[in-house]
Steps between C-alpha positions, in 0.01 A plus 500: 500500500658871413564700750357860417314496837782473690487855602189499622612230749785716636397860472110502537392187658419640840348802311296386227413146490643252302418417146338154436730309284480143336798311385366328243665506127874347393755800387554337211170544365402746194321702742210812399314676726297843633659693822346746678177449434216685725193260493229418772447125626222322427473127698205264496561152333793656397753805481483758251604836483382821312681785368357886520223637275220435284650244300730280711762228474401169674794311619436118636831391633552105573379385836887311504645895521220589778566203684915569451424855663314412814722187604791713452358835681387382849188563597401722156167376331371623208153492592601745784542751167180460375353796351837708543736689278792372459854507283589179298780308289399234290687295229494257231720232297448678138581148384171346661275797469444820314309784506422792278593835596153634551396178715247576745507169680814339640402162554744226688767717564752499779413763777882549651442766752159703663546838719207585640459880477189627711613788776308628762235785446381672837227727618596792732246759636512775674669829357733579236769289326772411764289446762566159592836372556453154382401640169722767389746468293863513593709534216447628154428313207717531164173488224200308471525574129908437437633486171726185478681399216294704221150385699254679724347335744148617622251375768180368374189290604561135385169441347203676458395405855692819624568270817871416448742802419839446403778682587836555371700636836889600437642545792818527699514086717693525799719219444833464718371746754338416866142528343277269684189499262372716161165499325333742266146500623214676310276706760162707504489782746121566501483825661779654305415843347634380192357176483146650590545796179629178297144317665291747379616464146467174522870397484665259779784681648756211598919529628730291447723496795841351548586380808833417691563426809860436701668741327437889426741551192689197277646486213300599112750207352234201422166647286210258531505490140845385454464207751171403323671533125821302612384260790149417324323627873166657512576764719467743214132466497223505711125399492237691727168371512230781569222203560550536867521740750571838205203463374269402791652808618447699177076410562533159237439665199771514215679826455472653185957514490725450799778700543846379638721763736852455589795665621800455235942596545702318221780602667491425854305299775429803671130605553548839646770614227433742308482333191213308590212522342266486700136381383502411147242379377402225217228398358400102436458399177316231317719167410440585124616885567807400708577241170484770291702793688735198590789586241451870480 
């Protein structure tokens, strides 16, 4: 089995959670494959998983791989992922199967690796934005619409259920430092002025908030994106479903566009520097918008 997850198991273990491998395949193999790939689960008889959008990809990987992944993650099931988002590899032997470049199912492939990518939304009343000290954010976020190698990424819902929202977070990881935990949570402050002026127009006001804690200042050396692009680690993206407790506290009903807020330094981990920018905001778009903008 390669090793490209190797990293994980030294730098981010404690942080992140590990990635669910399999070590199923021989080297020698003519090997072909998709990395990378955002999808949600789907488990009944069996598991299946669907990409973003109105038109999706259907990938069926062979129990054998499923089976390779839980005996060799303890205690990870897959049924325990059911209905999530989630970042995939899968392969092939191009020798025993093909498929056309527009395929929309992937039938009896080999699912290699599964990082779950659902991160916590919260609810915090009472006054304005900063209010609550489990909730604020502690450190500034690089983009949540980076250009990376010639592409920009962009949140957007994952279907046309508006329920899921991706999100592309760059940010600064605290790796080698004495940080004892970091998360990027996606929070509604209800009573915010700017949340109710965003209410009344019938936009949902959310932030995205990064959140470290040990350590005040470390070092802007490892970009989520770069770990992600070289490691194969989902820690570059992030799903929030709104199903729950955003919109129960919203009143239930859909919003008519949600808005995302952040505070963004490309340069340092510092939230009170003065090159912060503080409160940017960014709308989500559709799957089929995002596709579009994607290379421009």
């Amino acid at each position: 089995m390669k090793q490209r997850f190797k990293f994980l198991t030294l730098a981010l273990g404690l942080l992140m959670g590990m990635t669910m491998t399999s070590c199923l395949g021989d080297e020698g193999e003519p090997m072909d494959g998709r990395f990378g790939v955002v999808a949600k689960v789907y488990s009944s008889y069996f598991t299946s998983f669907r990409t973003p959008g109105e038109t999706p990809i259907l990938i069926t990987p062979t129990e054998s791989s499923i089976n390779a992944i839980e005996n060799n993650n303890a205690g990870f099931s897959m049924s325990h992922l059911n209905g999530q988002v989630v970042a995939i590899d899968y392969t092939w032997n191009p020798d025993l199967m093909q498929f056309p470049t527009d395929a929309t199912e992937y039938d009896g492939v080999t699912l290699t690796s599964i990082y779950p990518l659902d991160a916590p939304t919260l609810v915090v009343n009472g006054g304005a934005v900063g209010s609550a000290n489990d909730s604020v954010a502690t450190h500034p976020i690089i983009s949540i619409n980076p250009q990376i190698n010639g592409y920009t990424y962009k949140p957007y819902f994952f279907d046309n259920n508006h329920t899921e929202i991706i999100v592309p977070v760059q940010y600064y990881c605290p790796l080698n430092s004495q940080a004892t935990s970091f998360s990027v949570s996606l929070v509604y402050y209800p009573d915010d002025v700017a949340t109710q002026a965003d209410k009344a127009n019938g936009i949902l006001r959310l932030h995205v908030n990064y959140r470290v804690l040990g350590v005040e200042e470390f070092s802007a050396q490892y970009k989520s994106s770069d770990i992600t692009y070289y490691y194969g680690l989902g820690v570059f993206f992030h799903s929030y479903r709104l199903n729950g407790n955003i919109l129960s506290a919203w009143g239930g009903m859909q919003p008519s566009a949600v808005n995302l807020v952040v505070d963004e330094n490309s340069y340092n981990t510092k939230l009170d520097d003065q090159q912060t920018k503080h409160d940017q905001v960014y709308p989500v778009l559709s799957y089929e918008e995002y596709a579009a903008d994607y290379s421009n």
